[in-house]
PASEBA-1860 file (N, C-alpha, C; in nm, 3 decimals):
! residues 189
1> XXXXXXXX> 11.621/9.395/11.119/11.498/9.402/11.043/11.399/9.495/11.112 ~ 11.338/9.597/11.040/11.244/9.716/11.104/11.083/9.583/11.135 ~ 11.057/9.597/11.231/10.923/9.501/11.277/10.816/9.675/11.357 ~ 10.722/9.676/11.246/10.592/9.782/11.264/10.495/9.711/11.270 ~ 10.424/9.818/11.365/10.305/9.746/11.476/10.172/9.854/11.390 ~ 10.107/9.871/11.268/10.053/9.993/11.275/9.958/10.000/11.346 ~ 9.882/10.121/11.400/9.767/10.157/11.480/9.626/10.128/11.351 ~ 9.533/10.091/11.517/9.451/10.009/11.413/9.390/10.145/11.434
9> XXXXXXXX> 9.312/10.140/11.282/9.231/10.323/11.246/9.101/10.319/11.238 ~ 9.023/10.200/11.283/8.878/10.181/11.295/8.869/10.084/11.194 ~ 8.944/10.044/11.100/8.888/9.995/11.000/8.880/9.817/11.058 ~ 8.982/9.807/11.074/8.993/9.641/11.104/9.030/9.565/11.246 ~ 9.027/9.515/11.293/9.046/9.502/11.413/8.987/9.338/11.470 ~ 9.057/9.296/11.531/9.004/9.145/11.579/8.903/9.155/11.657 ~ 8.806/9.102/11.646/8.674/9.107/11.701/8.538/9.151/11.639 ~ 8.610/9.204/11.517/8.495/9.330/11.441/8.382/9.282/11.362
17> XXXXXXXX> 8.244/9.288/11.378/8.157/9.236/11.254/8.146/9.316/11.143 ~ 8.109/9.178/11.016/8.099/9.275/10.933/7.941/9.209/10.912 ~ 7.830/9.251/10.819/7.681/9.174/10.800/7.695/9.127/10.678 ~ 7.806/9.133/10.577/7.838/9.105/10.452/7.960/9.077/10.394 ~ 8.029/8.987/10.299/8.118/9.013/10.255/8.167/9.091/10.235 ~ 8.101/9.174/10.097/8.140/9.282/10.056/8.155/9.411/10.146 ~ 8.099/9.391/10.290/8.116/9.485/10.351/8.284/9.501/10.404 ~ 8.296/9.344/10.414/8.460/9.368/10.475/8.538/9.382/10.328
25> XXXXXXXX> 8.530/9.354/10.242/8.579/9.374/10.120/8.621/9.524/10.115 ~ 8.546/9.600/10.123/8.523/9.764/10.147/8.561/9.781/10.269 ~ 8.593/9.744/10.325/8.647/9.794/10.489/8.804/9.738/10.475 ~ 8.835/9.646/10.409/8.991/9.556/10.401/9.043/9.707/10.270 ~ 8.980/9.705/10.182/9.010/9.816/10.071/9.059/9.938/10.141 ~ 8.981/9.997/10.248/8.978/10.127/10.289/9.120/10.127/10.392 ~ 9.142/10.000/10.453/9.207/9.988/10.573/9.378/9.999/10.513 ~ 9.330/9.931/10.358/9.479/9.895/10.323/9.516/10.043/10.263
33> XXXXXXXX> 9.396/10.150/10.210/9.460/10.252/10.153/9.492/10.313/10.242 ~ 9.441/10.329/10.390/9.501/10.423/10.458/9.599/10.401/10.513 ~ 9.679/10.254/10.541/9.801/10.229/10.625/9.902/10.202/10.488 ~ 9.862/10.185/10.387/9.982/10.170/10.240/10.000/10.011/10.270 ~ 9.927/9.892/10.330/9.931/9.765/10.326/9.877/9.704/10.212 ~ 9.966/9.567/10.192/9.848/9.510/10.069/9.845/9.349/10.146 ~ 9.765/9.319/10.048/9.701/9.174/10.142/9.640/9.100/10.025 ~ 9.667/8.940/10.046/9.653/8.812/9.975/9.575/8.730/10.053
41> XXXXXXXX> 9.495/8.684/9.979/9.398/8.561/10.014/9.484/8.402/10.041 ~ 9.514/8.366/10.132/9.635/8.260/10.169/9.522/8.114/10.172 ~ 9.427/8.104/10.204/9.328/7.981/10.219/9.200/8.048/10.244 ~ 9.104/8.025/10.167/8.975/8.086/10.178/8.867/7.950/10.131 ~ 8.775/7.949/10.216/8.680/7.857/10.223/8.500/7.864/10.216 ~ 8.494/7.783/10.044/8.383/7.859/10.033/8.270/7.806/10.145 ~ 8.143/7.876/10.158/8.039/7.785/10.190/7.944/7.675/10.169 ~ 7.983/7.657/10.040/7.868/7.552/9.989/7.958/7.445/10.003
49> XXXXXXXX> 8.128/7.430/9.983/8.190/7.324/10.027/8.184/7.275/10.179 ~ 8.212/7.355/10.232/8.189/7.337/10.440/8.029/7.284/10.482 ~ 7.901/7.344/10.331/7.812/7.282/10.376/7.799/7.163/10.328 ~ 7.840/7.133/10.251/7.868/6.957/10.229/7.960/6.863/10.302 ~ 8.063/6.915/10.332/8.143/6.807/10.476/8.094/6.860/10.594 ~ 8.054/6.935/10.599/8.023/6.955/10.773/7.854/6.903/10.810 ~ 7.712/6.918/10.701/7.645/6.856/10.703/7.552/7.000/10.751 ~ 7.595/7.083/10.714/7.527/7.268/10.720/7.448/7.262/10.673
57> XXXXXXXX> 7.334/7.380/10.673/7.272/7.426/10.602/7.287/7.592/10.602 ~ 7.415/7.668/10.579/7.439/7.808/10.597/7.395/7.844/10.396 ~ 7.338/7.955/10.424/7.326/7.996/10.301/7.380/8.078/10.225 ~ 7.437/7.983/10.082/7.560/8.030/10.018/7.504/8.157/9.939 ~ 7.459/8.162/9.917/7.389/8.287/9.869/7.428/8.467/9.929 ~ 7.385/8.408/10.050/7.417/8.522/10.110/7.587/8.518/10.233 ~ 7.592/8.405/10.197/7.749/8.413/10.288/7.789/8.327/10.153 ~ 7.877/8.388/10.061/7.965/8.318/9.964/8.079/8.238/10.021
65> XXXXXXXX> 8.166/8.317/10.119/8.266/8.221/10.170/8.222/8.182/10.388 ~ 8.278/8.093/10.389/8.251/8.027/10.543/8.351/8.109/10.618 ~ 8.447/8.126/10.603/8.598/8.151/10.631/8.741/8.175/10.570 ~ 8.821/8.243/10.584/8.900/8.292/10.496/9.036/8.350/10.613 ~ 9.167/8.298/10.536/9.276/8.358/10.605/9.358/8.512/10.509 ~ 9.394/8.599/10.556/9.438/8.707/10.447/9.581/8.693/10.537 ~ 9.700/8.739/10.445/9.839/8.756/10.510/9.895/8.898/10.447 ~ 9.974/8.935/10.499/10.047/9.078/10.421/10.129/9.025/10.286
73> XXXXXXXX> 10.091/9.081/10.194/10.227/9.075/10.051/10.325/8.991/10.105 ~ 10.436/9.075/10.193/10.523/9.027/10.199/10.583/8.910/10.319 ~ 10.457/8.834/10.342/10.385/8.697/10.429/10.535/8.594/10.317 ~ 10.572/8.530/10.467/10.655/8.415/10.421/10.772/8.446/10.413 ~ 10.902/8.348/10.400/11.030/8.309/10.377/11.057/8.365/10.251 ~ 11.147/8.454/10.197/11.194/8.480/10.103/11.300/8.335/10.007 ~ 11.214/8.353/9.881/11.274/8.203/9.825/11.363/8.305/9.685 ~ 11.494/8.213/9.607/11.537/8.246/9.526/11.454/8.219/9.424
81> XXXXXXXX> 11.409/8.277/9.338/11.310/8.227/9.204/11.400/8.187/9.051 ~ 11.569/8.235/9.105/11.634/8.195/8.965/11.670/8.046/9.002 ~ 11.580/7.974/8.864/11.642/7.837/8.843/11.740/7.795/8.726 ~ 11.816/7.921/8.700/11.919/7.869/8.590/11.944/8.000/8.561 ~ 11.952/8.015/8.392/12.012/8.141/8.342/12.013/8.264/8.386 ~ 11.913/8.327/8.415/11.835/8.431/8.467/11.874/8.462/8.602 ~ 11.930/8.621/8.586/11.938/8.670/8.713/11.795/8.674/8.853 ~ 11.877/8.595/8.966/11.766/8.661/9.059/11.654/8.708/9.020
89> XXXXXXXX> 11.487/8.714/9.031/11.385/8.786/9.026/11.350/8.802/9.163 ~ 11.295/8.969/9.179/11.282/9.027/9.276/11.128/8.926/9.347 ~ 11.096/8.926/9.498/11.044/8.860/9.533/10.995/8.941/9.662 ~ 10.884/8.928/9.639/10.784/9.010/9.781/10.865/8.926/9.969 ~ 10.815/8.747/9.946/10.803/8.768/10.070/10.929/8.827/10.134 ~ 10.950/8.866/10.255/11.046/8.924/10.342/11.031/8.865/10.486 ~ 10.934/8.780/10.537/10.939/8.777/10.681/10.833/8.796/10.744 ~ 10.738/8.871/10.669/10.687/8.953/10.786/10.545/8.824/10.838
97> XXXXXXXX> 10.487/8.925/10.933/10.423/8.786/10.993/10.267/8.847/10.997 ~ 10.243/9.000/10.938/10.097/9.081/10.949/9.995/8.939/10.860 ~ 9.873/8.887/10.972/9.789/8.842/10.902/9.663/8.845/10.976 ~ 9.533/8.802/10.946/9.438/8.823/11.017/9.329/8.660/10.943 ~ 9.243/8.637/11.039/9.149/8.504/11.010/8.986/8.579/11.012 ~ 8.934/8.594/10.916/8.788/8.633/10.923/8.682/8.469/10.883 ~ 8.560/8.482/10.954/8.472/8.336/10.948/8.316/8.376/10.963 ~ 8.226/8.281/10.933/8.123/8.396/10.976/8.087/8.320/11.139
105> XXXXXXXX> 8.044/8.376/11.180/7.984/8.392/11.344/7.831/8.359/11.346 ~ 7.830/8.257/11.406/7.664/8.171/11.413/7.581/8.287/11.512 ~ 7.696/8.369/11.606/7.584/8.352/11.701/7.507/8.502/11.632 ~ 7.588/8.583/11.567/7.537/8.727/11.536/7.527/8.666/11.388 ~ 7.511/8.564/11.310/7.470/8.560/11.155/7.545/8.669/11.107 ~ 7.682/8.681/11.124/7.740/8.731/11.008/7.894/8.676/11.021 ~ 7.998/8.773/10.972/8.159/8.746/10.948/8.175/8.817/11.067 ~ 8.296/8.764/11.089/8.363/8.804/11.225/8.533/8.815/11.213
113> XXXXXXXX> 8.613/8.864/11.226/8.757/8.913/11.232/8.802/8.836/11.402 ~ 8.866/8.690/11.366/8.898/8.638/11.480/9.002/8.655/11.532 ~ 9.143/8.647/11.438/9.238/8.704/11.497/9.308/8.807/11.418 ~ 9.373/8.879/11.415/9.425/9.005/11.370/9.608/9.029/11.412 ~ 9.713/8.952/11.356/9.839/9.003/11.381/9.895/9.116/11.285 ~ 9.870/9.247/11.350/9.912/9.355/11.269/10.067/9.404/11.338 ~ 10.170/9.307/11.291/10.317/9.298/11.327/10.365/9.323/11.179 ~ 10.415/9.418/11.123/10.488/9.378/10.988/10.642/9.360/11.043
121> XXXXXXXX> 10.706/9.298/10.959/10.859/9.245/10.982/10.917/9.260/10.860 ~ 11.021/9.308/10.877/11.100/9.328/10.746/11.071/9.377/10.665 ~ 10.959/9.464/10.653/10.960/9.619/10.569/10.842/9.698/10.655 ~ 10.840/9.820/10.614/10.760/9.915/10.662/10.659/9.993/10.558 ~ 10.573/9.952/10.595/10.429/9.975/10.554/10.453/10.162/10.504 ~ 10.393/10.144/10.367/10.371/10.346/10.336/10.301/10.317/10.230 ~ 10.229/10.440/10.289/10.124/10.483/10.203/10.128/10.514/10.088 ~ 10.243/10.573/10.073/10.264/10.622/9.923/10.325/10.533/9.833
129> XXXXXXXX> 10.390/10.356/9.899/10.440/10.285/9.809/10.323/10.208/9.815 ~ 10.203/10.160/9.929/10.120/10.076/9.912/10.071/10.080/9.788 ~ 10.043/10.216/9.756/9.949/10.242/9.644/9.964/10.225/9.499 ~ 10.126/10.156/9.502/10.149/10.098/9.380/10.191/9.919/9.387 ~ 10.104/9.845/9.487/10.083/9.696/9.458/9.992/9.661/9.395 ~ 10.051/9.570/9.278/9.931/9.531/9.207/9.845/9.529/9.228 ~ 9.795/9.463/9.366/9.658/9.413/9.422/9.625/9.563/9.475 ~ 9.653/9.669/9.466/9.623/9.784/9.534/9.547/9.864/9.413
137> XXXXXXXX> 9.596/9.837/9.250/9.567/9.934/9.132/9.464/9.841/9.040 ~ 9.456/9.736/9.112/9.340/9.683/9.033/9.218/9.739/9.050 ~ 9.135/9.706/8.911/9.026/9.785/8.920/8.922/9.679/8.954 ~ 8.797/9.692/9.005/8.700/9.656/9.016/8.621/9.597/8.833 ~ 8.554/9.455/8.879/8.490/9.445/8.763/8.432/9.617/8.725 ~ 8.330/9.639/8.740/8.247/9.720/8.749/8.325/9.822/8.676 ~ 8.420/9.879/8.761/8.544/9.981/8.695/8.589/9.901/8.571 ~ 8.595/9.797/8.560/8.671/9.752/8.456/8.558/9.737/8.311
145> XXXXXXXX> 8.449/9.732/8.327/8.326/9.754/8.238/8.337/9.892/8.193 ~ 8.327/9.989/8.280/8.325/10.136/8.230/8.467/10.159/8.151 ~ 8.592/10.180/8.159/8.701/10.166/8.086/8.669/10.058/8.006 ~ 8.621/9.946/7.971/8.613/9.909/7.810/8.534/9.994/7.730 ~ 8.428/10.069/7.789/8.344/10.120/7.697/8.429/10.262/7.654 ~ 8.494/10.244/7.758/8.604/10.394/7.694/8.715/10.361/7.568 ~ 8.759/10.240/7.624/8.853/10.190/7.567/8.829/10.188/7.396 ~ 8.742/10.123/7.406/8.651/10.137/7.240/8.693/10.271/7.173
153> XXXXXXXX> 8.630/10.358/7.237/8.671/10.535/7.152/8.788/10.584/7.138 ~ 8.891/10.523/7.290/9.018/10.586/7.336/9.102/10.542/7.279 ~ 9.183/10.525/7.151/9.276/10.416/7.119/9.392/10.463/7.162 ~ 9.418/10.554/7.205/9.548/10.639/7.322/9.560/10.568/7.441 ~ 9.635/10.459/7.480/9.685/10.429/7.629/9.736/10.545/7.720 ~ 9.790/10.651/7.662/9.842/10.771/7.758/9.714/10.817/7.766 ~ 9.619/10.830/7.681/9.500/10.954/7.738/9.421/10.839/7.808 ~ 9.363/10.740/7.811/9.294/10.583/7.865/9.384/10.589/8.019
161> XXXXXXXX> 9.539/10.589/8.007/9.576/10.581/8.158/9.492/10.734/8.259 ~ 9.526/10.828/8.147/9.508/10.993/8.253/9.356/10.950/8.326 ~ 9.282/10.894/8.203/9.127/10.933/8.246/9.087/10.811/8.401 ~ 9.206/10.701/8.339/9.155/10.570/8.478/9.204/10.658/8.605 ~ 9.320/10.718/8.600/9.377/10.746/8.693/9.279/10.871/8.775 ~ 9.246/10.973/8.701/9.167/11.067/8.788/9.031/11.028/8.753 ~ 8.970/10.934/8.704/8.839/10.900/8.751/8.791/10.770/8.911 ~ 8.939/10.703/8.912/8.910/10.570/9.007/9.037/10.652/9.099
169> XXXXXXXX> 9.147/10.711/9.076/9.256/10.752/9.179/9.328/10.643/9.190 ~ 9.348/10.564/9.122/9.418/10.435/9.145/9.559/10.496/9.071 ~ 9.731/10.440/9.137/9.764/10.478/9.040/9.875/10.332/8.943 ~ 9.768/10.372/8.849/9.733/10.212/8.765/9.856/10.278/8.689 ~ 9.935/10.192/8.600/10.060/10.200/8.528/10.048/10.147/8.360 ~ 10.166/10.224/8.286/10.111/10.168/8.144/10.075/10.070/8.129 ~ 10.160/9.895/8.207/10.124/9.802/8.170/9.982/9.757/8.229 ~ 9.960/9.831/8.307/9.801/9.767/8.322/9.726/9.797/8.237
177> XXXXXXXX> 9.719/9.919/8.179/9.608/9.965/8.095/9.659/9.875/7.948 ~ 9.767/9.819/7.943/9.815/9.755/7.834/9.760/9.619/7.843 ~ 9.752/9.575/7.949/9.675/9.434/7.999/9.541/9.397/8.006 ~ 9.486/9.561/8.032/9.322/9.543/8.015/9.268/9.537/7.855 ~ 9.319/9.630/7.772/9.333/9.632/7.665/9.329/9.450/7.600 ~ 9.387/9.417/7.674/9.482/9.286/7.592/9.328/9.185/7.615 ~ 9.281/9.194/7.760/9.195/9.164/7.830/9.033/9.161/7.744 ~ 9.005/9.258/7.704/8.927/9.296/7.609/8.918/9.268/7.500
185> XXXXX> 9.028/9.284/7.397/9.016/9.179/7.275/8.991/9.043/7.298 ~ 9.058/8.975/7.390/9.035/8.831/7.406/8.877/8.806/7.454 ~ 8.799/8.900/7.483/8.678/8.860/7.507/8.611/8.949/7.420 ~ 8.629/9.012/7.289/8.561/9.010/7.153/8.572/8.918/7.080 ~ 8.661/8.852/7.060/8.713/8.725/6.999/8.602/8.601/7.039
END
């Protein structure tokens, strides 16, 4: 099994503050486009729950979550998913063990990156395949507001994919733009 160590590129790193969620949100985004990694939310913990069992007063407002674990895609034991007729379905995990623990930090009032295992196992991280994990071509609400208002005029999925693709660089696939679509009627309805 190939086990890659990638070099950390400024973006992430154990020890690192961030003063905002969204700041590591945008720093986890940037980190994963440049090494071709993707990454899942495995246990994430909001704040307003931790301030009710723990007897806090941290403010959810401005810290939405307390703490949060992220793992690589392909995090975990590879399981068979056919339970009968159906051939085998293909299945991410592989082994690998890349994960990291972010929390926020009392003493600097913000998030903090506590531990960081950037070991992948059993596949090798690229850039050029990262960029087609789901969690990699999703769009942002925000992005996803501007393409409905397109969507409306565009009734072309081939010309709707060209324009998502070189306006966000994502590279989003028919069925997504078929899903947002789908996405959209159900909330005219």
């Amino acid at each position: 099994m190939a086990v890659a160590s990638l070099p950390v590129m400024g973006n992430l790193e154990a020890g690192q503050l961030f003063e905002t969620w969204d700041d590591f949100k945008a720093a986890l985004a940037t980190y994963s486009e440049k090494t071709g990694t993707a990454w899942r939310v495995k246990h994430i913990s909001k704040t307003i729950t931790v301030n009710k069992n723990k007897n806090m007063t941290l403010d959810a407002s401005r810290y939405p979550y307390y703490q949060g674990e992220y793992v690589c895609v392909h995090f975990g034991q590879p399981t068979n998913s056919s339970r009968g007729i159906r051939e085998c379905q293909r299945v991410l995990p592989c082994g690998c063990l890349a994960s990291f623990t972010i929390s926020y930090f009392a003493k600097k009032d913000c998030y903090r990156i506590n531990k960081f295992n950037n070991v992948h196992k059993g596949h090798q991280p690229d850039v050029l395949l990262g960029s087609f994990y789901a969690i990699n071509r999703r769009l942002t609400p925000e992005q996803q507001k501007e393409v409905f208002s397109h969507a409306i005029m565009e009734p072309n999925n081939a010309l709707l994919l060209d324009a998502v693709r070189l306006t966000y660089g994502k590279n989003t696939q028919p069925r997504d733009i078929a899903n947002l679509r789908q996405k959209f009627k159900s909330r005219k309805a």
